[in-house]
N, C-alpha and C positions, 0 to 999 in steps of 0.2 A: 271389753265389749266385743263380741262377736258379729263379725257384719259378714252377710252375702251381698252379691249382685248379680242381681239376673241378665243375661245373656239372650236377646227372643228376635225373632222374626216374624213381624205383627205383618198382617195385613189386613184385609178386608172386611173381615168376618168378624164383628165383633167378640159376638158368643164364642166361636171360638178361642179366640185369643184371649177372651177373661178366663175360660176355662186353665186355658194355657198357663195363664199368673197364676192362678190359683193351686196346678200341681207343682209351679218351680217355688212358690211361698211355704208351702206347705213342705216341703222337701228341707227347704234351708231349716227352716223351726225343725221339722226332727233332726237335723244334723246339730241342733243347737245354738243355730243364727237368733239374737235379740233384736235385730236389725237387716229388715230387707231394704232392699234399694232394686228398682224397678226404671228399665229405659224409658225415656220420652216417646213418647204417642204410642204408650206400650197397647193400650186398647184398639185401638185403631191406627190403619195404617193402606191409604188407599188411593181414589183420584179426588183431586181436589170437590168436584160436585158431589163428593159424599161427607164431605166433613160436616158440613152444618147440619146432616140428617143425624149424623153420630154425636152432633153435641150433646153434650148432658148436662143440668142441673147439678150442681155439687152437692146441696142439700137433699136426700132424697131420690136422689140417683140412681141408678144399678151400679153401676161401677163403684163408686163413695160407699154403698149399702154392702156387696161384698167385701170391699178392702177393711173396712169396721168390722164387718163378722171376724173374720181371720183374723186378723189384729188380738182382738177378744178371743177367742177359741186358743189361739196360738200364747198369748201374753207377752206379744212382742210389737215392735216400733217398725212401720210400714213405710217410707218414701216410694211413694206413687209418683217414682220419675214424670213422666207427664201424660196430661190426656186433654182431650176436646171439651172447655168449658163454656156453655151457652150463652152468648152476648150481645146480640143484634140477629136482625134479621138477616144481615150482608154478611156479618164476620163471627168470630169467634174468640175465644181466648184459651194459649197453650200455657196449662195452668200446672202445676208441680204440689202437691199435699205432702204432708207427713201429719202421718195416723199414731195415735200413741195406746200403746196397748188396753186402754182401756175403750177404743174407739172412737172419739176424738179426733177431729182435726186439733190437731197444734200448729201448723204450719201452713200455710198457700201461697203460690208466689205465680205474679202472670210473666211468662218470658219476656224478657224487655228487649233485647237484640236479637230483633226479627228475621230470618233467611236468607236475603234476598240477596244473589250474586248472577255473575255474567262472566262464565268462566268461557274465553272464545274455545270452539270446538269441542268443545268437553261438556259442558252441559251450562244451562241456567235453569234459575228456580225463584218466585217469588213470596215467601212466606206470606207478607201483609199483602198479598192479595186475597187471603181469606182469614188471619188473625190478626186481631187489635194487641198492638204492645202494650206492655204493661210501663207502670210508672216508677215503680219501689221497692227497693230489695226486702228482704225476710230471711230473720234466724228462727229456731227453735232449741229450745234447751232440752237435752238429752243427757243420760245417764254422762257419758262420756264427757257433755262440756256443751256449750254452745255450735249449732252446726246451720252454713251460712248456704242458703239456695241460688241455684243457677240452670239454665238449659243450654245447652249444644254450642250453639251461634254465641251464646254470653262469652265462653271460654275468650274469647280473641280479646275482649275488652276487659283487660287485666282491674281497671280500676274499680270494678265492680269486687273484684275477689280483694284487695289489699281493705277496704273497704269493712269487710268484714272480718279481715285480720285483725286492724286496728280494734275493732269492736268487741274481741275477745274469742275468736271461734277457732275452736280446736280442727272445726273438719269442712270442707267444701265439700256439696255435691253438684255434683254434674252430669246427670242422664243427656242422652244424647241418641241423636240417631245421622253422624255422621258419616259423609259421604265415601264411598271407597277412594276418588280422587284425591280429597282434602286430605284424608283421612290417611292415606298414604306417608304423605308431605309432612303434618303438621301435629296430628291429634297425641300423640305420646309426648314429642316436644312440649307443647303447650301444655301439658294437663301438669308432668314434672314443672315443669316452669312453676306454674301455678303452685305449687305445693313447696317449693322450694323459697319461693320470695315469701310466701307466706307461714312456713312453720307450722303450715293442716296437715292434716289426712286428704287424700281427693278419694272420691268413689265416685265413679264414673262407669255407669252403665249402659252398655250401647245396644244398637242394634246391629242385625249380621244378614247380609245376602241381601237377594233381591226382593223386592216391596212388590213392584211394578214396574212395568218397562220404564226405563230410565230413570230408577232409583234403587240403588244398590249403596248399602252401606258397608262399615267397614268391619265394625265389632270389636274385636281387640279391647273389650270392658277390661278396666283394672281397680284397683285398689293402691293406691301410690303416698308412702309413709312423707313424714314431716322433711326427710333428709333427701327428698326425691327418688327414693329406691321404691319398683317396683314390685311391691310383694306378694301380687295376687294379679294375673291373667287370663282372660280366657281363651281357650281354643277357639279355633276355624268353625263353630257349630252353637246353635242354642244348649244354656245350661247354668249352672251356678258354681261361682268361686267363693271364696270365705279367707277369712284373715282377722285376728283377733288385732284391736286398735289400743295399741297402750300408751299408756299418761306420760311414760318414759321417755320415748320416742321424740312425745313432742316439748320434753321438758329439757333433754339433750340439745335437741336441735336449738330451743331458744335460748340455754345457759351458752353452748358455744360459740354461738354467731348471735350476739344482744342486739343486733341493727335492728334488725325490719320488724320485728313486733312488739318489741318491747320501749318502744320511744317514738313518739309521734315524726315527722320529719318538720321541719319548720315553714315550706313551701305549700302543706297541707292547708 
């Protein structure tokens, strides 16, 4: 199975930036990608009093309505890293899809570990001041095997990924739009981590540069095999990388280290 990730610098403008998915989607499908993977709050990307204007409807959407066209046109499986789904009047929900080439949701998942830090001198930020967390995780069955969702902030709370190791899933995703600071520090550590203790695939799609004053993320999307080797990075800039996901890889990994996925732990 051939996977891309897109690589984008969302901001404001929504029309823009769907525009924007729409030639890096279209680009991976003629490279022969059967699987896109798309950053968190890939549609929009702006000041907080604009998100609830940008929520959408999943049902019936613009953004849902496009990501099924192409899906359908292309004949390929879309993770719609995340976008602004409609929830109250006050908040919202950062919601994660996967589209199956026949356009189709198969997949929806609300971010459950919401934003909010207080990094002294460096910056704070509070997600759930305008998005409702979610309660429950979500896989989707794909060509390649079962594939377990996540967003950004999830990454740090490992128990949600072993979680869906035990459950059988060959691949985590993790769109993100990671801070340049954290991002620094931790985002490669952690996403390897992740891939390592659990014997996945990670695809992990970021976001790159500046948003808006005082948010600048970090980008460095990868693609990161069962053994924690990074096999697909991206450059300093918007764009798509690609990496073909094989059965091998993670049939290796669990025949030679049989701990962590193949036996429950007894403390579980």
């Amino acid at each position: 199975m051939k996977v891309a990730v897109v690589q984008m610098n969302t901001k404001s403008n929504k029309e823009e930036n769907l525009q924007k998915a729409e030639g890096f989607i279209r680009q991976a499908a003629d490279n022969g990608a059967t699987l896109v993977s798309l950053p968190e709050y890939f549609n929009y990307m702006g000041e907080e009093a604009g998100k609830l204007a940008n929520a959408e409807e999943i049902a019936n959407g613009q953004t849902v309505e496009l990501l099924s066209d192409l899906a359908k046109q292309n004949e390929i499986y879309i993770h719609a890293g995340s976008m602004i789904e409609k929830h109250s009047e006050q908040k919202s929900y950062n919601t994660s899809l996967v589209i199956a080439p026949n356009g189709k949701i198969i997949g929806k998942y609300h971010k459950i570990h919401l934003f909010d830090i207080a990094i002294n001198g460096v910056s704070s930020y509070m997600e759930s001041n305008s998005i409702e967390g979610g309660d429950s995780s979500e896989m989707v069955e794909l060509p390649f095997g079962k594939a377990g969702m996540a967003i950004c902030y999830d990454l740090r709370f490992p128990e949600l990924f072993r979680k869906y190791a035990l459950e059988g899933c060959n691949i985590l995703f993790l769109p993100a739009a990671f801070t340049q600071y954290t991002g620094m520090l931790h985002w490669e550590t952690l996403l390897r981590a992740r891939a390592i203790e659990n014997q996945c695939y990670v695809i992990a799609a970021g976001q790159i540069g500046s948003h808006l004053p005082g948010k600048v993320c970090y980008g460095n999307s990868m693609i990161i095999d069962p053994w924690g080797t990074v096999v697909a990075r991206a450059p300093e800039k918007e764009g798509v990388i690609y990496a073909e996901l094989e059965e091998e890889r993670v049939k290796s990994a669990r025949e030679s280290i049989p701990c962590l996925t193949h036996r429950k732990p007894q403390y579980y």
